[in-house]
C-alpha beads as a LAMMPS data file, in Angstrom:
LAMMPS data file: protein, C-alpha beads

160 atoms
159 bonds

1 atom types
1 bond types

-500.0 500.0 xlo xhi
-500.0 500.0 ylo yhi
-500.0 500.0 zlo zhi

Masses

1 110.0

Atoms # bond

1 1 1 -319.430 423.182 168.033
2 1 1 -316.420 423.395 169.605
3 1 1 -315.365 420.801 172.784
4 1 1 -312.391 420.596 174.259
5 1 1 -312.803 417.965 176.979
6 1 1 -309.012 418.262 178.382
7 1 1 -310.584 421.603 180.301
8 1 1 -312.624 421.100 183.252
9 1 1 -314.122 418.585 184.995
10 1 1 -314.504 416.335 181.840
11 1 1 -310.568 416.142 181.654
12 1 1 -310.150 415.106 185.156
13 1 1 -313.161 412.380 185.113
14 1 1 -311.108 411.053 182.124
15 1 1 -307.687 410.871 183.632
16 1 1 -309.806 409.059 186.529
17 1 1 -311.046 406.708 184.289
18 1 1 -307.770 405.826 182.209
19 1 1 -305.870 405.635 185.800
20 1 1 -308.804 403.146 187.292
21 1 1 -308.672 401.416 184.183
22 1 1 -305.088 401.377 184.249
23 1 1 -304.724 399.990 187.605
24 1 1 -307.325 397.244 186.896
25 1 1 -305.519 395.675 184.185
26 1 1 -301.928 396.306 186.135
27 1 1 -303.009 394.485 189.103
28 1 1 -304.682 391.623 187.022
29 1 1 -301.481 391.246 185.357
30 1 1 -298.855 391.553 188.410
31 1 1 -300.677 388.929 190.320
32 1 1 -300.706 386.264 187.360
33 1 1 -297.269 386.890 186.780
34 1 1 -295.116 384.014 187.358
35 1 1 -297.975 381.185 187.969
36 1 1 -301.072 381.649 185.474
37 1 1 -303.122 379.096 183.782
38 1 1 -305.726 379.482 181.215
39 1 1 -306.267 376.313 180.611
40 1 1 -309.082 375.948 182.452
41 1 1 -310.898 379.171 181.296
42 1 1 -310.263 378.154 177.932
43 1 1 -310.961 374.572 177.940
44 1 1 -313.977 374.981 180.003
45 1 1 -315.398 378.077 177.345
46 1 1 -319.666 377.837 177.897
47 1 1 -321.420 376.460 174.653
48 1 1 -322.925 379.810 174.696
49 1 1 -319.395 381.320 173.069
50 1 1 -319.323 381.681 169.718
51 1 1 -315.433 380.991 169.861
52 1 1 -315.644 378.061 171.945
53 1 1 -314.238 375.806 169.847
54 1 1 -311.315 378.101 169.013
55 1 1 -310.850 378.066 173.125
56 1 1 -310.853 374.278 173.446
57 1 1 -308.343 373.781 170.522
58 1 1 -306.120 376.625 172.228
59 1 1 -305.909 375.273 175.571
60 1 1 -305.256 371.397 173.391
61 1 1 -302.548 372.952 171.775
62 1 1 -299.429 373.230 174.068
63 1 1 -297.589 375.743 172.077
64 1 1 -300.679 378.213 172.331
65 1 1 -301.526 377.169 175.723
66 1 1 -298.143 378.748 176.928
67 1 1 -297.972 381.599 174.824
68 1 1 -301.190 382.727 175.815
69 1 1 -300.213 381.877 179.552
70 1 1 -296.669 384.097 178.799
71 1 1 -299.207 387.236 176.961
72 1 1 -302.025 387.418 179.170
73 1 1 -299.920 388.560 182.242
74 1 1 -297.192 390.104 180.571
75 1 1 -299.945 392.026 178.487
76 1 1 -302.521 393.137 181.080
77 1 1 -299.371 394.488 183.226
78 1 1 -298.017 396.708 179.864
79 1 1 -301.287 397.808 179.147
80 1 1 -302.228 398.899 182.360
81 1 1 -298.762 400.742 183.277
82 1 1 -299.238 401.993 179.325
83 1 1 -302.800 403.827 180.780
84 1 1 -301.292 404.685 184.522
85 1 1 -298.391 406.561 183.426
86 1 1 -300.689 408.083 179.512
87 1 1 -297.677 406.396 177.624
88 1 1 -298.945 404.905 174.073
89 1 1 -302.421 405.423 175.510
90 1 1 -304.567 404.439 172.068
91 1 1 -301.948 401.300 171.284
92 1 1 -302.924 400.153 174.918
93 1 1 -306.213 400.633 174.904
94 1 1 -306.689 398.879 171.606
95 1 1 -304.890 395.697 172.652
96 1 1 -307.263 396.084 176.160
97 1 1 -310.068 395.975 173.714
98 1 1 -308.946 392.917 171.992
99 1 1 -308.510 391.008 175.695
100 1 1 -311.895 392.381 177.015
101 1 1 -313.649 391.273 173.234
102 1 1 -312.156 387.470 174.391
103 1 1 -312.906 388.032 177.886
104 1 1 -316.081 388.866 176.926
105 1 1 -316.983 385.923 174.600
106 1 1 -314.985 383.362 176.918
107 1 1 -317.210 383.830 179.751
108 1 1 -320.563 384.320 177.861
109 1 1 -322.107 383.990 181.012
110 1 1 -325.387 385.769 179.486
111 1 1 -328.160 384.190 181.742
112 1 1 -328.947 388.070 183.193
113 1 1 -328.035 389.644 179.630
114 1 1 -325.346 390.247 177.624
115 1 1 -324.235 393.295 179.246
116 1 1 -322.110 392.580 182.126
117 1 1 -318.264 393.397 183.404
118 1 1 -316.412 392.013 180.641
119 1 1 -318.421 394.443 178.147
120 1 1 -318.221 397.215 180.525
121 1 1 -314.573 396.942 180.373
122 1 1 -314.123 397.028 176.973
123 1 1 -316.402 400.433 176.827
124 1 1 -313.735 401.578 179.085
125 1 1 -311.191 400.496 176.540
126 1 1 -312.873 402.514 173.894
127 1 1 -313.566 405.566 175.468
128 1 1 -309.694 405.993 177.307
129 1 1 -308.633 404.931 173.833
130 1 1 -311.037 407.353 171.276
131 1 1 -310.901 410.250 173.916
132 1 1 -306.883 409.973 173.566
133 1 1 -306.732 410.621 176.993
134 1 1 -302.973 410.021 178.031
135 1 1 -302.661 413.577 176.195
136 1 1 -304.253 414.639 179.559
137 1 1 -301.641 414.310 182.120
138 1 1 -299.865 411.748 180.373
139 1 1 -296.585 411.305 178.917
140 1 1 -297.991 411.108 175.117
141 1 1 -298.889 414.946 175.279
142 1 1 -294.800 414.800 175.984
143 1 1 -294.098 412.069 173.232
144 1 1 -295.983 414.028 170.825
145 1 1 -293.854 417.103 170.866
146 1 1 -290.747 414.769 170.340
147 1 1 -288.958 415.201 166.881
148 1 1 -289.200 411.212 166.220
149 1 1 -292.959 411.909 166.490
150 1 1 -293.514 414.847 164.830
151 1 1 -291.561 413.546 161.435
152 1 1 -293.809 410.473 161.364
153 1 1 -297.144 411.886 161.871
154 1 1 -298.230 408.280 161.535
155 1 1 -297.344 407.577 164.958
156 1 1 -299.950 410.247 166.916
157 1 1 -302.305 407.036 165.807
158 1 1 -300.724 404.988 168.537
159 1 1 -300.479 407.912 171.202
160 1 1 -303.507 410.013 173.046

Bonds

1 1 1 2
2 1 2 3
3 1 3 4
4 1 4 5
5 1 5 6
6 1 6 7
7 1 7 8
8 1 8 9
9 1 9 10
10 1 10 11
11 1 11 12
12 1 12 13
13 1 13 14
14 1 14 15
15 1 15 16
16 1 16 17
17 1 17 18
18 1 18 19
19 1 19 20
20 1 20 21
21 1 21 22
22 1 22 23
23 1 23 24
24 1 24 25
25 1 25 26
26 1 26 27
27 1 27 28
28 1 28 29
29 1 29 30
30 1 30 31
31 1 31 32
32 1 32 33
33 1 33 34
34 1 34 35
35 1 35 36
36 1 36 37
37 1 37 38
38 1 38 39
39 1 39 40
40 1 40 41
41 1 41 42
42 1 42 43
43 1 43 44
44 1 44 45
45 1 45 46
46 1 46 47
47 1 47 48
48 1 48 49
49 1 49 50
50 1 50 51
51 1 51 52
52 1 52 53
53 1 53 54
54 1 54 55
55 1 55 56
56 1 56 57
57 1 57 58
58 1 58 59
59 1 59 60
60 1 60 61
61 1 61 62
62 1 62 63
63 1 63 64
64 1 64 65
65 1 65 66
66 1 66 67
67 1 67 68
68 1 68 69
69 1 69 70
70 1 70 71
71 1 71 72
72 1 72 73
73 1 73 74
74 1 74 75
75 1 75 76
76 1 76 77
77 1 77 78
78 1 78 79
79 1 79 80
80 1 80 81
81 1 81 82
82 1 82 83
83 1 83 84
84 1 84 85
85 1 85 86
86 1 86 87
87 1 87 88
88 1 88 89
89 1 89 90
90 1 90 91
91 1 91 92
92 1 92 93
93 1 93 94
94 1 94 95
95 1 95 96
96 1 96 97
97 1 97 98
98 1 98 99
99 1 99 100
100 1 100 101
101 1 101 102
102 1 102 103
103 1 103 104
104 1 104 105
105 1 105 106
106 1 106 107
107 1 107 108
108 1 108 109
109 1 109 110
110 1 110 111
111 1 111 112
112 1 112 113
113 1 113 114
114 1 114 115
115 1 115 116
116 1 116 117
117 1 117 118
118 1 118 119
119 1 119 120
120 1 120 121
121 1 121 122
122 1 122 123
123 1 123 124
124 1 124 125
125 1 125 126
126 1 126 127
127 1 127 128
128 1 128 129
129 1 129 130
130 1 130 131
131 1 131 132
132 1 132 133
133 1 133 134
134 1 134 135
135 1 135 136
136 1 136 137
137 1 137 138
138 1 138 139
139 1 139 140
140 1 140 141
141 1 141 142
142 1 142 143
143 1 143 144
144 1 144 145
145 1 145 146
146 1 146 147
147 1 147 148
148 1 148 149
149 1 149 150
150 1 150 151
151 1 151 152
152 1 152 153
153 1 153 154
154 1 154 155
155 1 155 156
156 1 156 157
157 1 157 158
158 1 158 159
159 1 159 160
């Protein structure tokens, strides 16, 4: 069976999603940049998380306090313009994942179930990311044509 999702309406709902998506995690990141703290989420991780102790000791340590309050703005604004504009698509939606998986287990607010927006955004994650959908009106179906690409077929991993 042969599906080619690009054509159609199935193209265009993805492009929706990756730019939604996109915008999500750009706007989350723009408007920590310059004056973010995790310390709080982190220190204040619910017993429920299986990586709350992992939290606490990151927001005891000073050194990984402020690189994580440097990477969590600085990444959520990359990875969001990387989906907006369908530039390294996969490599953005693979270091979404990773954010969303912490997200996820830092909230662990699971009182109504364990499926909730942190989870949903990581599905999003996945499916922009396995559907390699910045090859749909996105600069990686232009990156892939590039000679740099196309000698290190290694690298179409990263785009999509």
């Amino acid at each position: 069976m042969d599906f080619d999702y690009s054509q159609g309406v199935t193209g265009y709902v993805l492009v929706l999603t990756r730019l939604i998506t996109g915008y999500w995690f750009f706007h989350a990141g723009v408007t920590k940049l310059g004056g973010f703290s995790a310390a709080g989420y982190l220190a204040n991780a619910p017993a429920a998380s299986p990586l709350q102790g992992f939290f606490a000791w990151a927001a005891a340590t000073p050194w990984l306090l402020e690189f994580t309050n440097f990477m969590i703005p600085v990444g959520e604004t990359l990875i969001g313009l990387g989906l907006i504009v369908g530039a390294l698509v996969r490599l953005a939606a693979f270091f979404g994942g990773v954010l969303m998986v912490f997200f996820y287990l830092g909230n662990a607010d699971w009182a109504h179930g364990v499926v909730n927006g942190d989870l949903f955004g990581l599905m999003m994650f996945a499916i922009v990311g396995t559907l390699a959908a910045g090859r749909i009106l996105g600069l990686d179906a232009i990156i892939e044509k590039m000679e740099f690409v196309r000698q290190r077929p290694a690298l179409k991993y990263l785009l999509g």
